[in-house]
C-alpha positions as a Python dict, from the first residue, in 0.01 Angstrom:
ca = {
    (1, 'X'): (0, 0, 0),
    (2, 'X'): (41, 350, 179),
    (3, 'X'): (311, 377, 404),
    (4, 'X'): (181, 475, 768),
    (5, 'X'): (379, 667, 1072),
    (6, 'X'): (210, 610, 1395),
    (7, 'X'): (317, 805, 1681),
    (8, 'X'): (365, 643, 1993),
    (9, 'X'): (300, 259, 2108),
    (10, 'X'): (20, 321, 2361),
    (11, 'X'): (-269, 0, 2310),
    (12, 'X'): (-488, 249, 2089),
    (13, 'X'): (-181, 301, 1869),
    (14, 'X'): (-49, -25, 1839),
    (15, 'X'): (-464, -141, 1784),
    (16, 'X'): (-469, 68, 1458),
    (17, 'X'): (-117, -52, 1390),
    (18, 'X'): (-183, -404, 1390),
    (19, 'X'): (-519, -360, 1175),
    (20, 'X'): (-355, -148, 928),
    (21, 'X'): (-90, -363, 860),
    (22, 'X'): (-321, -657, 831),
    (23, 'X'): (-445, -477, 552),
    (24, 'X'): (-144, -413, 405),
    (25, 'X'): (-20, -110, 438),
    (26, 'X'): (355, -67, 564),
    (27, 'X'): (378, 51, 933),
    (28, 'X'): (657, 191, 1147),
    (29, 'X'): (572, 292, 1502),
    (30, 'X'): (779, 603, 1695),
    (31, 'X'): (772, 601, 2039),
    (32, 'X'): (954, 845, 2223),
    (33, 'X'): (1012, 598, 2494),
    (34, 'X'): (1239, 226, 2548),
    (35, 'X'): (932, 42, 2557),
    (36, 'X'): (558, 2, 2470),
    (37, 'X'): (229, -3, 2607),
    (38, 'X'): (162, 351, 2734),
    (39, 'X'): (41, 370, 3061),
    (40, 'X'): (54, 37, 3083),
    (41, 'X'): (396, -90, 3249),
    (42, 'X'): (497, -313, 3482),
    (43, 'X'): (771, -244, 3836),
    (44, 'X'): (972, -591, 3880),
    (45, 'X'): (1143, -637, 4229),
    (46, 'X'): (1289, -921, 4388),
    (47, 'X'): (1049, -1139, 4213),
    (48, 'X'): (757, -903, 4326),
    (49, 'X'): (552, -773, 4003),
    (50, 'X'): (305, -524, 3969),
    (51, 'X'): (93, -301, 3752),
    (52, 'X'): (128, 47, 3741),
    (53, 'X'): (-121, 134, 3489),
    (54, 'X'): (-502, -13, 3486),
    (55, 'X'): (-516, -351, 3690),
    (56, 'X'): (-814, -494, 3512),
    (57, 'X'): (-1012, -521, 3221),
    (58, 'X'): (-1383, -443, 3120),
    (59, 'X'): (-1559, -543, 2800),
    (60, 'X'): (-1227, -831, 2698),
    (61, 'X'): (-1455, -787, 2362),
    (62, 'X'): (-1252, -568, 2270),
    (63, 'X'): (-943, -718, 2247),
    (64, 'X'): (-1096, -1029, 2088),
    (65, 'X'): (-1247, -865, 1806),
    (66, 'X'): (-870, -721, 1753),
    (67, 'X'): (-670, -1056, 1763),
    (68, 'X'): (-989, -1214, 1583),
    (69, 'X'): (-887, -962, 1312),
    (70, 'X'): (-566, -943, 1285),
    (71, 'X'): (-442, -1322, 1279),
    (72, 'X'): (-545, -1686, 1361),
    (73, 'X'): (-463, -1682, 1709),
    (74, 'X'): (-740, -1565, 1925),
    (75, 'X'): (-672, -1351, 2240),
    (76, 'X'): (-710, -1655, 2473),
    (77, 'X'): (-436, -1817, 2307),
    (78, 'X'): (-190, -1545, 2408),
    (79, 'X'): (-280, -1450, 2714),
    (80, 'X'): (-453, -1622, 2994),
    (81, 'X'): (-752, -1412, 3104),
    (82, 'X'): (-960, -1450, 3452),
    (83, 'X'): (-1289, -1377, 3510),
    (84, 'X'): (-1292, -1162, 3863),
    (85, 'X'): (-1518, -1299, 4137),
    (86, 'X'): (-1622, -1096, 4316),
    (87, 'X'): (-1619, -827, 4060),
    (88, 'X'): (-1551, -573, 4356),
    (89, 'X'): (-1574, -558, 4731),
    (90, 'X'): (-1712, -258, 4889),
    (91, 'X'): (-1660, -123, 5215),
    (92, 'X'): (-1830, 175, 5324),
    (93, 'X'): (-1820, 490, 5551),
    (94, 'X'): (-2029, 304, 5815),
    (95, 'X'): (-1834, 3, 5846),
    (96, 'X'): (-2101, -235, 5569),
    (97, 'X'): (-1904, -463, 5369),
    (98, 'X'): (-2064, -634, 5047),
    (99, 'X'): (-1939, -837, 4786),
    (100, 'X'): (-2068, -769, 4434),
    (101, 'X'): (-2073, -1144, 4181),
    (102, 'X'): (-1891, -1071, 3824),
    (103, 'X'): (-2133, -988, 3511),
    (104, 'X'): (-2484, -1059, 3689),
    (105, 'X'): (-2739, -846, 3750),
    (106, 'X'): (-2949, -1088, 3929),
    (107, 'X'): (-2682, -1178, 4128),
    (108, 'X'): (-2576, -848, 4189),
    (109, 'X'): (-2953, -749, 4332),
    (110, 'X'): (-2954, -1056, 4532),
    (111, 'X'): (-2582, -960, 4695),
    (112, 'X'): (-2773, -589, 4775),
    (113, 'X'): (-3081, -690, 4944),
    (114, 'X'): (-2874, -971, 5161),
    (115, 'X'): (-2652, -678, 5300),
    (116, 'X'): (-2836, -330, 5255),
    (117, 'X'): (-3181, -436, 5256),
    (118, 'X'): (-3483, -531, 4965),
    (119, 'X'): (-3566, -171, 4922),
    (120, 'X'): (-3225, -55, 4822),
    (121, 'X'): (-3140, -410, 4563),
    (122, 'X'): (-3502, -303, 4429),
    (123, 'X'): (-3368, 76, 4349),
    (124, 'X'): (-3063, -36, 4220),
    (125, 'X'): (-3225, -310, 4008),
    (126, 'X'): (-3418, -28, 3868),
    (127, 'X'): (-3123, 221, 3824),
    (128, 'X'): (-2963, -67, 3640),
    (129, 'X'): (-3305, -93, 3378),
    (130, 'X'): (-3243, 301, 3297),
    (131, 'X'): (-2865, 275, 3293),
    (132, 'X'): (-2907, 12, 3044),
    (133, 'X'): (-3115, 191, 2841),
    (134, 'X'): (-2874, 460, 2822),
    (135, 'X'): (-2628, 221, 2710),
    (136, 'X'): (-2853, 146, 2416),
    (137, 'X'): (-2901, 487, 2323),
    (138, 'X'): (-2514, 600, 2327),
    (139, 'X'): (-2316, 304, 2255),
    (140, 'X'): (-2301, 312, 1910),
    (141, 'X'): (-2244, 701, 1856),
    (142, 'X'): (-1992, 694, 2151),
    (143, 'X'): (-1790, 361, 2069),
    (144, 'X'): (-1848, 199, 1760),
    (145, 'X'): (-1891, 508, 1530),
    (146, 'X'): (-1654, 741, 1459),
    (147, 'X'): (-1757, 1081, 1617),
    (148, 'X'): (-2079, 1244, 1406),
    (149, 'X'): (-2004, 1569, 1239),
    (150, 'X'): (-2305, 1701, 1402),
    (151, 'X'): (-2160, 1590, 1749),
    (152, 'X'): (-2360, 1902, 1890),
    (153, 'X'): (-2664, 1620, 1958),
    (154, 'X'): (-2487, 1372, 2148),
    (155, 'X'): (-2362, 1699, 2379),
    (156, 'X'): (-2750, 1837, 2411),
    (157, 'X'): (-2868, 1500, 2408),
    (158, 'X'): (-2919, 1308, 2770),
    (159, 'X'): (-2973, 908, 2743),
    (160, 'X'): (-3051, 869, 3047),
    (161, 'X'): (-3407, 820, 3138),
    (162, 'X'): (-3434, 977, 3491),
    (163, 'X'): (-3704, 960, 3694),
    (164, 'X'): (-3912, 1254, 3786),
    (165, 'X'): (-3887, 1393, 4119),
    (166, 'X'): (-4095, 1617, 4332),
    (167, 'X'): (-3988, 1863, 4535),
    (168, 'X'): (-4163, 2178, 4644),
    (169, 'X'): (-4403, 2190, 4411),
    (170, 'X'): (-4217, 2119, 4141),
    (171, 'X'): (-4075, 1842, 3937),
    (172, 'X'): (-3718, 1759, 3813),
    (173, 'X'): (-3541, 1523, 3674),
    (174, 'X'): (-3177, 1417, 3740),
    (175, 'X'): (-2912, 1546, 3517),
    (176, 'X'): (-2584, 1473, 3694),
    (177, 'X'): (-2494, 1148, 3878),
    (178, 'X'): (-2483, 1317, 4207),
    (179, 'X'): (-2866, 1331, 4178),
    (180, 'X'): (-2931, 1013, 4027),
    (181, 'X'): (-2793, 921, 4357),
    (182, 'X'): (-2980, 1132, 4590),
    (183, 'X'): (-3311, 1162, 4404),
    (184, 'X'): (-3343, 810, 4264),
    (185, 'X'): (-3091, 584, 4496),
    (186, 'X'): (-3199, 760, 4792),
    (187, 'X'): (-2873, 515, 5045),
    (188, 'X'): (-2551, 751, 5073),
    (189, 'X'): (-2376, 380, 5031),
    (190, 'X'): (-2583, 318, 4677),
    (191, 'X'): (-2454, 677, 4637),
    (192, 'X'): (-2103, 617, 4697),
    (193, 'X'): (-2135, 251, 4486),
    (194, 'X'): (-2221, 489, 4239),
    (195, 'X'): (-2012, 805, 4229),
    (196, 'X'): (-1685, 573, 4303),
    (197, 'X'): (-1760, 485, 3877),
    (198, 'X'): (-1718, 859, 3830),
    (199, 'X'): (-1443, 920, 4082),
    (200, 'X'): (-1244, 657, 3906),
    (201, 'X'): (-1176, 839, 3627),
    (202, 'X'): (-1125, 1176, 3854),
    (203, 'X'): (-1482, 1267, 3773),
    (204, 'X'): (-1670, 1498, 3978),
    (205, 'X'): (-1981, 1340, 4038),
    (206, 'X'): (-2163, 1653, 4091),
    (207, 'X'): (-2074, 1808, 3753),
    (208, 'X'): (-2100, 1434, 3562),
    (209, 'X'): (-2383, 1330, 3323),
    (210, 'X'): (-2649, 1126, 3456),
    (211, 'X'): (-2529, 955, 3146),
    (212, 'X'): (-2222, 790, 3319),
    (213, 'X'): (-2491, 525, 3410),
    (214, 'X'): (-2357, 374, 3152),
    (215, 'X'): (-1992, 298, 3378),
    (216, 'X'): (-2112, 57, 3624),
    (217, 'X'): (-2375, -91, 3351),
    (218, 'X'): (-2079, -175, 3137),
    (219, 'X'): (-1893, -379, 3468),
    (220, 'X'): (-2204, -546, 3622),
    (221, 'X'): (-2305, -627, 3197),
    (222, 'X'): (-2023, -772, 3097),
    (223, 'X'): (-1791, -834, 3361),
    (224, 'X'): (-1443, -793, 3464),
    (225, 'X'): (-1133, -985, 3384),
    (226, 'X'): (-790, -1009, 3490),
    (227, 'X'): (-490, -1128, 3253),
    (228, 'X'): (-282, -1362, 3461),
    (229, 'X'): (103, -1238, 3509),
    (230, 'X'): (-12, -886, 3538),
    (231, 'X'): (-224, -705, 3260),
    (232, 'X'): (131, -578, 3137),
    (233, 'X'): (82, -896, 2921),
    (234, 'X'): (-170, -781, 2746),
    (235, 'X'): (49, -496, 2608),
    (236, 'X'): (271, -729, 2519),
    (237, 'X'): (44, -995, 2367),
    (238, 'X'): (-65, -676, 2119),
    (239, 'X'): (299, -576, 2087),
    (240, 'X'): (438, -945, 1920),
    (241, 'X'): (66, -948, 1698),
    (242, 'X'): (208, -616, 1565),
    (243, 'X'): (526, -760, 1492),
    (244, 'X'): (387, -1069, 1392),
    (245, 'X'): (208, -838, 1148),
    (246, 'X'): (544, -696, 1017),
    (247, 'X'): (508, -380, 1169),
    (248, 'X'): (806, -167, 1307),
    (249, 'X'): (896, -70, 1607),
    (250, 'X'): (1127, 243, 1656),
    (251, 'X'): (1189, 310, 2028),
    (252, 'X'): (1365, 625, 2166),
    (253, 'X'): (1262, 808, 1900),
    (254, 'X'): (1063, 1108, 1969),
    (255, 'X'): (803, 1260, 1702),
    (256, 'X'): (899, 1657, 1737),
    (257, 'X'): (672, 1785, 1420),
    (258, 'X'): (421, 1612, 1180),
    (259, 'X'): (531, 1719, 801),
    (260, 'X'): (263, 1875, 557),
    (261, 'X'): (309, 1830, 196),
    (262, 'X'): (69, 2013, -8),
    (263, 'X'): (-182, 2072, 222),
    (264, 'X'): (-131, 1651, 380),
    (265, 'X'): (40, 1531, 640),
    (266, 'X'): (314, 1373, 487),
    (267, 'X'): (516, 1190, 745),
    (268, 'X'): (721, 1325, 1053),
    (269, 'X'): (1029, 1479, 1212),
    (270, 'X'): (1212, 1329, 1484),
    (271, 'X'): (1413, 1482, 1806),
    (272, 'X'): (1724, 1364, 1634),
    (273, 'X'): (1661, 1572, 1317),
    (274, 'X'): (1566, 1264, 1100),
    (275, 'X'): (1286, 1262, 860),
    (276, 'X'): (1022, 962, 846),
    (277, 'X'): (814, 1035, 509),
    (278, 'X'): (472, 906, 527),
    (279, 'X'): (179, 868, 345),
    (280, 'X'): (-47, 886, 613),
    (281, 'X'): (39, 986, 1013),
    (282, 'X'): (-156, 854, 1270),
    (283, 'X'): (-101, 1007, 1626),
    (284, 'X'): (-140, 821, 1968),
    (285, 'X'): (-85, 1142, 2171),
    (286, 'X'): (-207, 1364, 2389),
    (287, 'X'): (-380, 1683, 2274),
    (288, 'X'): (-148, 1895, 2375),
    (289, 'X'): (123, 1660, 2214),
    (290, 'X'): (-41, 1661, 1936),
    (291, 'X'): (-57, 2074, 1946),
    (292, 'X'): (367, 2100, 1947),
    (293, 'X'): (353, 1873, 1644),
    (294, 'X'): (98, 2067, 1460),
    (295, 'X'): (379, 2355, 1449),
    (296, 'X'): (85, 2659, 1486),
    (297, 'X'): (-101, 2460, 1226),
    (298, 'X'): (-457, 2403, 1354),
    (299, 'X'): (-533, 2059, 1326),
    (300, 'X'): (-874, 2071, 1512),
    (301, 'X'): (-1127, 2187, 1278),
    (302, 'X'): (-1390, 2504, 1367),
    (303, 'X'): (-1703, 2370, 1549),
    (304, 'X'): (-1422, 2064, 1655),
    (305, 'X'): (-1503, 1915, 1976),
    (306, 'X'): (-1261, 2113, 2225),
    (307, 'X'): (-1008, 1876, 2310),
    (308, 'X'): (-1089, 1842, 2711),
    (309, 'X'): (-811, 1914, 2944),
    (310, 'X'): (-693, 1609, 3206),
    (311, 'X'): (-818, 1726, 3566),
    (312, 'X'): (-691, 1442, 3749),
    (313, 'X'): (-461, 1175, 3731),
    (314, 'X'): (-336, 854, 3990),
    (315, 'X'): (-137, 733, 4265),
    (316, 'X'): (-50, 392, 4349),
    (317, 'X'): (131, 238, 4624),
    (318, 'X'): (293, -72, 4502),
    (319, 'X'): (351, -314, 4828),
    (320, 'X'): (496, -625, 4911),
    (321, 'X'): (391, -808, 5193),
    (322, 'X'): (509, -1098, 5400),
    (323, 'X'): (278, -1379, 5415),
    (324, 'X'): (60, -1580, 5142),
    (325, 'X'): (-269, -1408, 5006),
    (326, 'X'): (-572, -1520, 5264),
    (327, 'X'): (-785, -1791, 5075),
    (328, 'X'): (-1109, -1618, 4975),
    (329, 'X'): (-984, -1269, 4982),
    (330, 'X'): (-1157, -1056, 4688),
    (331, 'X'): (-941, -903, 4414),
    (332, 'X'): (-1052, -596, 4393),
    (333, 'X'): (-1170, -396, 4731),
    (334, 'X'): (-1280, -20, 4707),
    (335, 'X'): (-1264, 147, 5083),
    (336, 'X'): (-1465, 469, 5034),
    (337, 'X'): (-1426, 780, 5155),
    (338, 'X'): (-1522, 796, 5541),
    (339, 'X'): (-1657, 1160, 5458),
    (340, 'X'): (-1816, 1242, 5051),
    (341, 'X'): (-1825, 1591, 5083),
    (342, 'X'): (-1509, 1630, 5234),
    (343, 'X'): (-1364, 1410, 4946),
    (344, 'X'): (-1534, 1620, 4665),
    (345, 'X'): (-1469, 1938, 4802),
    (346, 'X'): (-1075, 1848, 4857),
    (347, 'X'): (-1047, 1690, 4471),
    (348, 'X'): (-1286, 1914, 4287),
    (349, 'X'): (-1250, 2247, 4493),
    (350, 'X'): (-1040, 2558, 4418),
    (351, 'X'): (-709, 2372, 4643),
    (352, 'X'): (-749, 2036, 4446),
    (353, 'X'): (-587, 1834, 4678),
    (354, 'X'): (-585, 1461, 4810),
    (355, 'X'): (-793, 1421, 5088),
    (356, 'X'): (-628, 1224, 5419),
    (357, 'X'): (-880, 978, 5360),
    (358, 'X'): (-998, 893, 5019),
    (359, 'X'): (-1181, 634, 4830),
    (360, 'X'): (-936, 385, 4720),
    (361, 'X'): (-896, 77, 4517),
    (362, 'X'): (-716, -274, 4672),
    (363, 'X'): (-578, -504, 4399),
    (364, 'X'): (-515, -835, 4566),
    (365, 'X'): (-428, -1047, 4259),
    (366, 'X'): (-499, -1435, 4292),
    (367, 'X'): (-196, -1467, 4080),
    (368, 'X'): (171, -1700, 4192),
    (369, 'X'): (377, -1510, 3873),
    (370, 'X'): (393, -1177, 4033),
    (371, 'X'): (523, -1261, 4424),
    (372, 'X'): (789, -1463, 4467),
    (373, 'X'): (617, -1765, 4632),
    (374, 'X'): (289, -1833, 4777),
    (375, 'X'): (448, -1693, 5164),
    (376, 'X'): (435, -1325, 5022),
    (377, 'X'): (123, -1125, 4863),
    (378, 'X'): (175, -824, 4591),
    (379, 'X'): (-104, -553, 4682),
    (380, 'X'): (-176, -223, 4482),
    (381, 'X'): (-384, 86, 4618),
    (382, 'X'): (-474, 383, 4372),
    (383, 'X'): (-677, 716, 4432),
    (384, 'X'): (-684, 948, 4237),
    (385, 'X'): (-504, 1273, 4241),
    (386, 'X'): (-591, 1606, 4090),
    (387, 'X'): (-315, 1733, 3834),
    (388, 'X'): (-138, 1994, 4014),
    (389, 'X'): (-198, 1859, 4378),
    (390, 'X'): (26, 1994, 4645),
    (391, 'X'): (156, 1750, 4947),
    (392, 'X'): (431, 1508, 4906),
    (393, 'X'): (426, 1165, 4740),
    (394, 'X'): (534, 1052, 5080),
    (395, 'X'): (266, 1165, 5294),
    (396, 'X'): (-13, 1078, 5007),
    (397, 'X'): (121, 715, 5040),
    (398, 'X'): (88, 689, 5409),
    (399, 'X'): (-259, 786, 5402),
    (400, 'X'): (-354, 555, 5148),
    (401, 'X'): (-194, 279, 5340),
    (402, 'X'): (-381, 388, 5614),
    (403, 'X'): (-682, 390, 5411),
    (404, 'X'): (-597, 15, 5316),
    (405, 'X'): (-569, -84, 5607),
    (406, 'X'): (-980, -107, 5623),
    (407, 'X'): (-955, -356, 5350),
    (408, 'X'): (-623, -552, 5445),
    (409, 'X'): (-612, -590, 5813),
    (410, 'X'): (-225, -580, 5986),
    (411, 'X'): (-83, -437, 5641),
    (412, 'X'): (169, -245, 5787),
    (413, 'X'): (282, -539, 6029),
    (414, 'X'): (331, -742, 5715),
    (415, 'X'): (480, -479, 5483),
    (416, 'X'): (831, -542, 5356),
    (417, 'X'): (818, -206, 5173),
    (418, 'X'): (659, -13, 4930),
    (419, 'X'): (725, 172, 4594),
    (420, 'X'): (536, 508, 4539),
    (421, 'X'): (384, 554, 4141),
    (422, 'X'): (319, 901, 4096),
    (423, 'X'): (120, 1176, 3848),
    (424, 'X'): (486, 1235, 3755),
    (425, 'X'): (562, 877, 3668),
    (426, 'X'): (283, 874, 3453),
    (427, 'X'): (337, 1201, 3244),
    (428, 'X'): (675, 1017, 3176),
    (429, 'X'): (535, 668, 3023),
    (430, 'X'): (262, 897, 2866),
    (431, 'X'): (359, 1236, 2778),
    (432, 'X'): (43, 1367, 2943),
    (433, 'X'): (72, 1700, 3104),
    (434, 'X'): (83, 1660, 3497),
    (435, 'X'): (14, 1272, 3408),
    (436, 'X'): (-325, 1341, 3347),
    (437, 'X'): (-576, 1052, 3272),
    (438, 'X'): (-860, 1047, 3000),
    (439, 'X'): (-1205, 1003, 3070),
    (440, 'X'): (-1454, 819, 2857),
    (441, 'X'): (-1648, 963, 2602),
    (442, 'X'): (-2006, 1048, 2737),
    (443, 'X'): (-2341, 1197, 2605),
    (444, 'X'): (-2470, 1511, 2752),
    (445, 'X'): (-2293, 1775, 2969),
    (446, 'X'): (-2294, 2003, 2638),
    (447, 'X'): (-2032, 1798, 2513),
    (448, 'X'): (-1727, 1854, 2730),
    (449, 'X'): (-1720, 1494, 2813),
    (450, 'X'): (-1692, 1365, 2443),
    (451, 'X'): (-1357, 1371, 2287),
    (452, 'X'): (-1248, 1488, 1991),
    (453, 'X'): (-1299, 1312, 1632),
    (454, 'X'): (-1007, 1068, 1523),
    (455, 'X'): (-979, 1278, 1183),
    (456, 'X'): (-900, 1622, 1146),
    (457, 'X'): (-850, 1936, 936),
    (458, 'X'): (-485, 1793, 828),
    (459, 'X'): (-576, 1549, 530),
    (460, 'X'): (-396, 1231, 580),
    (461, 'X'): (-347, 1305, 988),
    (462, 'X'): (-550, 1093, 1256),
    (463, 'X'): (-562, 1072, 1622),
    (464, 'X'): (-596, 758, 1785),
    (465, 'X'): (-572, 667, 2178),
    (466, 'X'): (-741, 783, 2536),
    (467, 'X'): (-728, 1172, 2396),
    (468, 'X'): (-960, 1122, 2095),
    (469, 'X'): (-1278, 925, 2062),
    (470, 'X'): (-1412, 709, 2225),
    (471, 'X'): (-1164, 830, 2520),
    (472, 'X'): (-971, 654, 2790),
    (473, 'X'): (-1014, 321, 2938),
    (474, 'X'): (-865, -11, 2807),
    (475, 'X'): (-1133, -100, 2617),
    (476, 'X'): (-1225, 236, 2441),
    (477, 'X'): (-775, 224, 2327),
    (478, 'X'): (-873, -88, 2140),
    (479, 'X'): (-1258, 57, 1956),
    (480, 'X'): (-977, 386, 1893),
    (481, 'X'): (-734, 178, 1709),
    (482, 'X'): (-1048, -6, 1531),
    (483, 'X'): (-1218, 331, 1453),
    (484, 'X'): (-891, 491, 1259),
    (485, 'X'): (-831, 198, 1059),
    (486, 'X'): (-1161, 169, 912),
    (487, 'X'): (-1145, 562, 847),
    (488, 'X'): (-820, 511, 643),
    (489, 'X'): (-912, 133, 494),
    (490, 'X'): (-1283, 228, 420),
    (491, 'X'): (-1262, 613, 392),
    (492, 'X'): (-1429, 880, 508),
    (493, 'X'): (-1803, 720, 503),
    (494, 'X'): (-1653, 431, 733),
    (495, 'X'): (-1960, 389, 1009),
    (496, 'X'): (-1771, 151, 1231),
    (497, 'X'): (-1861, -238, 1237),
    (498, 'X'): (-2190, -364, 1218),
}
């Protein structure tokens, strides 16, 4: 039994916690912070709730797989999860509204050529063949195995199978998602159904992979879900299986150095002064986190995927609203951008700024525990915000409830108030420099997308979380957590499950 520090109690940390200790190994968790989760918290007001971190989850696999291992109680039984239908509602720069079914593609097609026409379903059906395909040829490499040594393929190497396109004579074949859209989708609003994948993480579209395919494969694949009370309970539902699990939490206590021992990490130091010996350390932090613990001792190795730097990060208005939730209303509504290039140029261009109108995502949960009866509504909007941004949090937040207003007509006659959640909120819950986000890992792009390997040079240090493979998201936390404790149970040659 080796005894194991884990820094921080973000979901990929407490993930590897959980399975370590189910394999018996002694665990105590550090977090520098009064609570766990990561960026996943919840903002309680006069019997208002609401999330302040991701608002649903993709691939609930995941998480299954994790309660599955780690104790009799499946994830069902400790948390009640809620297939969203719609999966998303759309409405575009010309006014089109459509309504997209939860994990069907056939459905999905069928919802496109009602509202935009047979010619555009039949191109996205077909984007949706070559996306999958990609999805075949990265998913293993990119979530279920830890990172290759010779990662150098998956960055030269592009899964996904673009078609050819002429043009003057010559032929070409997309390479970023921007031209997927244009060359092969060919309907600015398949384009901005599209990029909005990409923009969600505070991805330029026009500098992305044609390999990010693979983001609104994984949603229209296998769905999205919603964990009723707020998806704060799923932190929580992984927090009491860790404890269930005997491990240990330590809150307020802040990791400040990661001790080496004859060439090994051998446990860590805390803000207070205090000394946690370890056998093995296992950190749940950013990379630049994990830098100011590596004391000037490089921890990535030479040829080491360079650990990318967060571009972008979120804002979220959290509202409460008089008057019940309209019967049919869709959970999720994305209002995009009245004006692309105006959008890309304002978040990707040398300013990186929020534009007045951006795209935007409208969580309308179906869900009585978070308002405080059914004659009130709680409502989220998020866009994301380059790190760094100038304007006020003020100002941001009226133009997203402006923006919202598309999707949730009279909002501001029914708003009681609103709560602002801002890049500096996050850096706070996360430690995350400006409250930068990770991306998922992707293929391609000469590797700048992947992240770096959960082992490194320090024997008997791993990484684990949203800044190492397989990268941020919900889902890709819980393969993190599932990747590092097969590397320390199995060693080494661990090649993720099977």
């Amino acid at each position: 039994m080796a005894r194991i520090a884990v820094i921080g109690a973000g979901m990929g940390a407490m993930a590897a916690a959980a399975r370590l200790a189910v394999a018996g190994h002694r665990v105590v968790v550090y977090e520098r912070t009064e609570t766990y989760g990561g960026a996943l918290r919840r903002v309680e007001r006069d019997g208002f709730s609401f999330d302040t971190g991701p608002g649903l989850l993709p691939l609930p696999a995941v998480y299954r797989d994790l309660f599955v291992k780690t104790g009799r109680e499946p994830l069902e039984a400790c948390v009640e999860l809620v297939q969203v239908d719609p999966s998303s509602h759309h409405v575009f720069a010309d006014g089109t509204r459509l309504s997209l079914p939860n994990a069907s593609r056939a459905g999905v097609v069928s919802a496109l050529e009602e509202t935009l026409g047979a010619s555009a379903a039949r191109r996205w059906g077909d984007f949706l063949v070559r996306a999958r395909e990609a999805w075949d040829r990265s998913r293993r490499p990119l979530l279920e195995e830890p990172l290759w040594p010779n990662w150098q393929v998956l960055a030269e190497r592009e899964p996904y199978p673009a078609v050819p396109h002429k043009r003057l004579l010559r032929t070409r074949t997309a390479g970023t998602l921007a031209e997927v859209g244009a060359w092969e989708l060919r309907d600015p609003r398949l384009t901005a159904l599209l990029e909005s994948h990409a923009l969600a993480y505070g991805l330029d579209p026009r500098a992305t992979p044609a390999s990010a395919a693979v983001l609104p494969y994984m949603e229209h694949a296998f769905g999205t879900w919603y964990v009723r009370g707020g998806m704060r309970e799923l932190a929580r539902a992984v927090y009491e299986r860790c404890l269930a699990r005997r491990v240990e939490f330590r809150f307020g206590a802040e990791a400040v150095g990661v001790l080496e021992k004859d060439g090994r990490a051998a446990g860590v130091e805390l803000a207070d002064g205090t000394v946690a010996e370890a056998d093995l350390v296992v950190a749940g932090v950013p990379g630049e986190v994990l830098d100011r613990l590596g004391r000037g001792t490089r921890v990535r190795g030479a040829g080491e995927v360079p650990a990318p730097r967060g571009r972008a990060s979120r804002m979220t208005v959290l509202m409460a609203l008089r008057g019940g939730r309209p019967r049919g209303t869709p959970h999720r509504t994305v209002v995009h951008a009245e004006d692309r290039e105006t959008e890309l140029e304002s978040l990707f261009g040398p300013s990186g700024d929020l534009p007045a109108r951006p795209t935007v995502t409208v969580l309308r949960p179906d869900d009585p525990a978070v308002v405080p009866d059914d004659a009130h509504e709680a409502v989220t909007v998020t866009a994301v915000l380059p790190v760094g941004a100038g304007g006020t949090p003020d100002v941001h937040a009226e133009n997203l409830i402006a923006v919202a207003e598309r999707a949730v007509p009279g909002l501001r006659g029914r708003l009681l108030r609103h709560e602002v959640h801002t890049p500096a909120d996050i850096a706070g819950e996360t430690g995350a420099e400006g409250g930068a986000v990770p991306v998922p890992a992707l293929a391609a792009a000469g590797g700048r997308l992947l992240q770096p390997s959960n082992s490194t040079r320090l024997p008997g240090l791993f990484t684990v979380g949203g800044w190492s493979h397989p990268g941020g998201g919900l889902p890709h936390a819980g393969m993190s957590g599932a990747l590092v404790a097969g590397l320390i149970v199995e060693g080494p040659e661990f090649r993720g499950s099977q």
